[in-house]
CHARMM-style PDB file with segment names, atoms N, HN, CA, C and O in Angstrom:
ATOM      1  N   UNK     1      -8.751 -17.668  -3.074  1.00  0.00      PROA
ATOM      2  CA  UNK     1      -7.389 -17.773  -3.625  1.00  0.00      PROA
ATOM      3  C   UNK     1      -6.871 -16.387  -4.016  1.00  0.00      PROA
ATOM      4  O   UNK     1      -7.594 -15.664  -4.700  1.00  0.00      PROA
ATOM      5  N   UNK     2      -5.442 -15.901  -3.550  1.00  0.00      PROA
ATOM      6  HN  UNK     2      -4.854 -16.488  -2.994  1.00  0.00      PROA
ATOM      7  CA  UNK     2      -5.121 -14.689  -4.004  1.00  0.00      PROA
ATOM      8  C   UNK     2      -4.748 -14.614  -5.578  1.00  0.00      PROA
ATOM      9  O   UNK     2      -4.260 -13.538  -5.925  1.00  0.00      PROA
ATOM     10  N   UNK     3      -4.878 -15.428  -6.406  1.00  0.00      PROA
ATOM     11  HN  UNK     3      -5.274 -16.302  -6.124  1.00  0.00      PROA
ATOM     12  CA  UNK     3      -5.182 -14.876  -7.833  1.00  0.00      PROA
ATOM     13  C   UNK     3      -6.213 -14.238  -8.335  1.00  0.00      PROA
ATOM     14  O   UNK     3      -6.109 -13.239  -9.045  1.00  0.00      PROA
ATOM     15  N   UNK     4      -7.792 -15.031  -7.836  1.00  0.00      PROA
ATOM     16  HN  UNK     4      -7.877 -15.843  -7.259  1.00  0.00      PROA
ATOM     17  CA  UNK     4      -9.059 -14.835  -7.890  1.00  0.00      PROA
ATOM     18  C   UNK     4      -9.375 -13.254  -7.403  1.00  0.00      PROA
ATOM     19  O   UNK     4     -10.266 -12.566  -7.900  1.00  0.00      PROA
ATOM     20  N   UNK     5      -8.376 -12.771  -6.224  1.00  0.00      PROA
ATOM     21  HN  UNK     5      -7.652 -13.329  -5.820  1.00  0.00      PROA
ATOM     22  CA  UNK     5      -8.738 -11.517  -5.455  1.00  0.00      PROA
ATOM     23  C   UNK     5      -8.792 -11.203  -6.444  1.00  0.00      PROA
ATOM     24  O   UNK     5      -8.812 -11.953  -7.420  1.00  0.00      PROA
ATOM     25  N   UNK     6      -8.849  -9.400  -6.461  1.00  0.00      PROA
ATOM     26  HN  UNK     6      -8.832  -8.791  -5.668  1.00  0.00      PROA
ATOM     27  CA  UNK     6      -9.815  -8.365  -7.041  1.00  0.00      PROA
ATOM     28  C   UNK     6      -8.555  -7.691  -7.137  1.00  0.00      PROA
ATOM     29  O   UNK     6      -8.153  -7.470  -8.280  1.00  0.00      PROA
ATOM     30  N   UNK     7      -7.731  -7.258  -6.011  1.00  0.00      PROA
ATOM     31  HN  UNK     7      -8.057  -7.437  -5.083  1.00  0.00      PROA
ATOM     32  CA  UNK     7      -6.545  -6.979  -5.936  1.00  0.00      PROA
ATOM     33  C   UNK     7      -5.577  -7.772  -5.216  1.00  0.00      PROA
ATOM     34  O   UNK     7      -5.716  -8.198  -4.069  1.00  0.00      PROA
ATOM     35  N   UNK     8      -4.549  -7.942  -6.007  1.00  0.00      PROA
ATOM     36  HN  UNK     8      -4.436  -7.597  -6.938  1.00  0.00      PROA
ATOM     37  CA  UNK     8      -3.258  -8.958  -5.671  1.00  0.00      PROA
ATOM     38  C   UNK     8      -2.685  -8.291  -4.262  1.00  0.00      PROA
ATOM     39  O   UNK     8      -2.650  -7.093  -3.981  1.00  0.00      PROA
ATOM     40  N   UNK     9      -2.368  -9.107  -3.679  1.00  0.00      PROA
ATOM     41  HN  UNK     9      -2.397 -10.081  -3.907  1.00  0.00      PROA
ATOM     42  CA  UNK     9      -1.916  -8.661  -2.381  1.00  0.00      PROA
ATOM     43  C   UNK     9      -0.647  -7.877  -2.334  1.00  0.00      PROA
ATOM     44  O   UNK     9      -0.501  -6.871  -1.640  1.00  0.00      PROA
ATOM     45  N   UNK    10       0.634  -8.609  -3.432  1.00  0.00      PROA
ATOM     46  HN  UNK    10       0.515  -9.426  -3.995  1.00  0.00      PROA
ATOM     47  CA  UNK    10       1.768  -7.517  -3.933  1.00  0.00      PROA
ATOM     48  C   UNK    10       1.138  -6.680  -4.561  1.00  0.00      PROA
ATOM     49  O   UNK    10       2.033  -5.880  -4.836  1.00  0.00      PROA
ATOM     50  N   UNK    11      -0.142  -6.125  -5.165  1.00  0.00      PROA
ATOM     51  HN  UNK    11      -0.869  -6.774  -4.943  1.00  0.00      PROA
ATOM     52  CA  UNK    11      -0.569  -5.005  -6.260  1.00  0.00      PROA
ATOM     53  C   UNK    11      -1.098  -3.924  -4.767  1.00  0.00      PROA
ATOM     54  O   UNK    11      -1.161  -2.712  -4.561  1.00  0.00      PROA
ATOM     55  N   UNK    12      -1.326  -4.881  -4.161  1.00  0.00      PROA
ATOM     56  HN  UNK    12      -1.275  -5.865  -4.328  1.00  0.00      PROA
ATOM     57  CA  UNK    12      -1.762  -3.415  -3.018  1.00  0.00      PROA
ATOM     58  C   UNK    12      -0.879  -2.983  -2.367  1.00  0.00      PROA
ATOM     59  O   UNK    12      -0.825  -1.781  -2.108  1.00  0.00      PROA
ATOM     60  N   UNK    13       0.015  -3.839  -1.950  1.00  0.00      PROA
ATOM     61  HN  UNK    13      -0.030  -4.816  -2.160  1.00  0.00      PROA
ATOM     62  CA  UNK    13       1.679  -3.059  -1.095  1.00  0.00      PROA
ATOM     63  C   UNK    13       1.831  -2.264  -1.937  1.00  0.00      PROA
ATOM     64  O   UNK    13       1.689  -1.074  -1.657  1.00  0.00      PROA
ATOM     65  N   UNK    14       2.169  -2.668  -3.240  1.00  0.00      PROA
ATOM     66  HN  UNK    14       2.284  -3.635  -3.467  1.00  0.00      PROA
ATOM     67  CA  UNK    14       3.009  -1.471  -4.038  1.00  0.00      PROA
ATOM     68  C   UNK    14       2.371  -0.242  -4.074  1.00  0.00      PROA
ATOM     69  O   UNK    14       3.029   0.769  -4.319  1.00  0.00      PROA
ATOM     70  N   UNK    15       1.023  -0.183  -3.836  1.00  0.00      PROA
ATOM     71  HN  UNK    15       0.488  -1.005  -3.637  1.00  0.00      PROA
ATOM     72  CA  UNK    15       0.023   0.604  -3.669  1.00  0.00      PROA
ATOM     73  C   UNK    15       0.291   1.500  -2.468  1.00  0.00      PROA
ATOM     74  O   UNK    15       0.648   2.673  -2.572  1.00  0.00      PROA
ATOM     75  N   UNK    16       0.061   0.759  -1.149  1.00  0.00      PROA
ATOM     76  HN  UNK    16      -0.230  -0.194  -1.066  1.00  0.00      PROA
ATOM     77  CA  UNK    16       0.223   1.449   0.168  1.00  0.00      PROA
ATOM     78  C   UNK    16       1.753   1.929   0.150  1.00  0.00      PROA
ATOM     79  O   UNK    16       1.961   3.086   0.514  1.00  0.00      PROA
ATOM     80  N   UNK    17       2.879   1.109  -0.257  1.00  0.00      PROA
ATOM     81  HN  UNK    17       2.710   0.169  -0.553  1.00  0.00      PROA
ATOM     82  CA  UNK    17       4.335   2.209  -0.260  1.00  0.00      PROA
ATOM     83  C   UNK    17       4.355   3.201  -1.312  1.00  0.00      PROA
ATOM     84  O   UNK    17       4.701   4.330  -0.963  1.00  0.00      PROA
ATOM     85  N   UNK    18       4.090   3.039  -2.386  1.00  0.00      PROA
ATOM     86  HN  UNK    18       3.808   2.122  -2.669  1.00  0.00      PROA
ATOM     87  CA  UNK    18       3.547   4.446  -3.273  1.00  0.00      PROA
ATOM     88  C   UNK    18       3.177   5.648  -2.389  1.00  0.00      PROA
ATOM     89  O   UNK    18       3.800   6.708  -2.453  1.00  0.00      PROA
ATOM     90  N   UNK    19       1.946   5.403  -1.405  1.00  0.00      PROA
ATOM     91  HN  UNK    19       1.440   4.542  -1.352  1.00  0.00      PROA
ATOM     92  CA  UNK    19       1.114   6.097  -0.465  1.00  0.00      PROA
ATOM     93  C   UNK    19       1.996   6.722   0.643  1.00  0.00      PROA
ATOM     94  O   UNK    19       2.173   7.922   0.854  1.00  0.00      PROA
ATOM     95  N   UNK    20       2.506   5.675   1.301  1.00  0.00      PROA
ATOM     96  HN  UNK    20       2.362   4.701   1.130  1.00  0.00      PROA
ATOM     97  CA  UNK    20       3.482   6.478   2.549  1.00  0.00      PROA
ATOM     98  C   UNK    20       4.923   6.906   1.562  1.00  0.00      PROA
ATOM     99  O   UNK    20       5.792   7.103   2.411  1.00  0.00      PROA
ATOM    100  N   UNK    21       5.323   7.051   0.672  1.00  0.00      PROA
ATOM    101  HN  UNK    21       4.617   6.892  -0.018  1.00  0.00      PROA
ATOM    102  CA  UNK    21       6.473   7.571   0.101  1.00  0.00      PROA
ATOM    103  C   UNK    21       6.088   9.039  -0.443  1.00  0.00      PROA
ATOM    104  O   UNK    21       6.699  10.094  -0.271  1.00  0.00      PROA
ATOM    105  N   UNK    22       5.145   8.844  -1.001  1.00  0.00      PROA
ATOM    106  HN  UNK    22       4.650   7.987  -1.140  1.00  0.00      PROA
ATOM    107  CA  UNK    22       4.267  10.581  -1.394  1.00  0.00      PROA
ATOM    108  C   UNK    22       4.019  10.830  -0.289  1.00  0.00      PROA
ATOM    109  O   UNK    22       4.256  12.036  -0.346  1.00  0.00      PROA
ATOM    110  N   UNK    23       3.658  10.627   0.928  1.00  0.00      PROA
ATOM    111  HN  UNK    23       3.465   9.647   0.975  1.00  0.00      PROA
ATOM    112  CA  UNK    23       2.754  11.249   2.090  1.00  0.00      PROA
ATOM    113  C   UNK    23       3.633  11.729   2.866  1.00  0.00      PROA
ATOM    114  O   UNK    23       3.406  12.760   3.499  1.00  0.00      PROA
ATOM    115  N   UNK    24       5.059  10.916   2.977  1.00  0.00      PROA
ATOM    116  HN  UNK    24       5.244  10.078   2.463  1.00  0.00      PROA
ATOM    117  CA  UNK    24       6.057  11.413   4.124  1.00  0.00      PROA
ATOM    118  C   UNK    24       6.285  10.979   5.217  1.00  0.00      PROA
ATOM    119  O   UNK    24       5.403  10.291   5.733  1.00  0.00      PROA
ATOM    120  N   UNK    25       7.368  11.189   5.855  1.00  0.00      PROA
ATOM    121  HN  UNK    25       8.084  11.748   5.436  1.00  0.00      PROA
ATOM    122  CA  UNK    25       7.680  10.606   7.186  1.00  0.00      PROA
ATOM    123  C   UNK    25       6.718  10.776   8.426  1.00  0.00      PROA
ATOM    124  O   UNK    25       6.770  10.086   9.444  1.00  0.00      PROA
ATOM    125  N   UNK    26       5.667  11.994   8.135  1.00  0.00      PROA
ATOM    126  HN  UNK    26       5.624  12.555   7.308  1.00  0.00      PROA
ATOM    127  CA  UNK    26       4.545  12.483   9.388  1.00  0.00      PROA
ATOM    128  C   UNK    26       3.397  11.717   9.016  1.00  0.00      PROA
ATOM    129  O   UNK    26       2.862  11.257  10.025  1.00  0.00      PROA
ATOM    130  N   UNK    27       2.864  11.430   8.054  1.00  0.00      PROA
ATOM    131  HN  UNK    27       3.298  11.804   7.234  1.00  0.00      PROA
ATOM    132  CA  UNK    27       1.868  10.719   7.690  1.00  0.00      PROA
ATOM    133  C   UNK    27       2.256   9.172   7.428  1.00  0.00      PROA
ATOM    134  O   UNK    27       1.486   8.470   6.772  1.00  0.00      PROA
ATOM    135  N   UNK    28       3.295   8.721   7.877  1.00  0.00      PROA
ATOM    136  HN  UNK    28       3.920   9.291   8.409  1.00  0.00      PROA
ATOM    137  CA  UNK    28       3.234   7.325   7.589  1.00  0.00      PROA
ATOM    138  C   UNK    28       2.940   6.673   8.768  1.00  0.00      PROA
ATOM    139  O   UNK    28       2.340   5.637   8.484  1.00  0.00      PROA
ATOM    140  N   UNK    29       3.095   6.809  10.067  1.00  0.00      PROA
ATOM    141  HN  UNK    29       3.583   7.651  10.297  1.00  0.00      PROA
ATOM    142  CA  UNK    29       2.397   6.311  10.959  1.00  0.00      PROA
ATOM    143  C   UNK    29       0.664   6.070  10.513  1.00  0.00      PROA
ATOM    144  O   UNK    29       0.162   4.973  10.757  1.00  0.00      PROA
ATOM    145  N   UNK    30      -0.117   7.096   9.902  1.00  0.00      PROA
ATOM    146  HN  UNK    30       0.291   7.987   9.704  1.00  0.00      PROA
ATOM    147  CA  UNK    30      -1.709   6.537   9.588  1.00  0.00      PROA
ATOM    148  C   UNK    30      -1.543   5.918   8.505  1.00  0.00      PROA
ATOM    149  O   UNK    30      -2.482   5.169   8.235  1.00  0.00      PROA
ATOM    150  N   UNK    31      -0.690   5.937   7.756  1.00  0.00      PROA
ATOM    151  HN  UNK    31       0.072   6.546   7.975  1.00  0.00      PROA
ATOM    152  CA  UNK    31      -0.976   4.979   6.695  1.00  0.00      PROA
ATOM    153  C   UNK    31      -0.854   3.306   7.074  1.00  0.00      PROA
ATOM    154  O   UNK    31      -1.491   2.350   6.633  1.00  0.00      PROA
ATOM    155  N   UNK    32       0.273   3.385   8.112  1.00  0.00      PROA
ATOM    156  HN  UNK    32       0.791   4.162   8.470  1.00  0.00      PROA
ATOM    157  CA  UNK    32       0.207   2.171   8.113  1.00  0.00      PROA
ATOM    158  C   UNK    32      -0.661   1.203   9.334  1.00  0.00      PROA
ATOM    159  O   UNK    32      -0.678  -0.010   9.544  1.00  0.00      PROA
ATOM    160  N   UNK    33      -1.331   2.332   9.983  1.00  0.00      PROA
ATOM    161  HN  UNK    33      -1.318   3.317   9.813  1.00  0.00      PROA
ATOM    162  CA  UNK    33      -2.188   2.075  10.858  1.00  0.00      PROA
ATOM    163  C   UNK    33      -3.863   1.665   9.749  1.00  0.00      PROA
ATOM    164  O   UNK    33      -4.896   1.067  10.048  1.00  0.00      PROA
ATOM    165  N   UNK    34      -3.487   2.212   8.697  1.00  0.00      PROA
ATOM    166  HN  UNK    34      -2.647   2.697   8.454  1.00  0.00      PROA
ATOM    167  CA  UNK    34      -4.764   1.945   8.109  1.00  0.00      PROA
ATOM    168  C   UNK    34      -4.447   0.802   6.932  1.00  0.00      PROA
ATOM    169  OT1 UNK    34      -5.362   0.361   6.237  1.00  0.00      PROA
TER     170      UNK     34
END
């Protein structure tokens, strides 16, 4: 159940767009490949 996760599935997006918004328009292709 995604409550039970470890991390919330919205707690990690906000996470990964945090990530490609600091990283930039050249590094967001691997981010979102990863």
């Amino acid at each position: 159940m995604p409550a039970r996760a470890p991390r919330p599935i919205w707690r990690y997006s906000t996470e990964v767009l945090s990530r490609v918004i600091e990283a930039g328009p050249a590094d967001r292709g691997e981010v979102a490949l990863t």
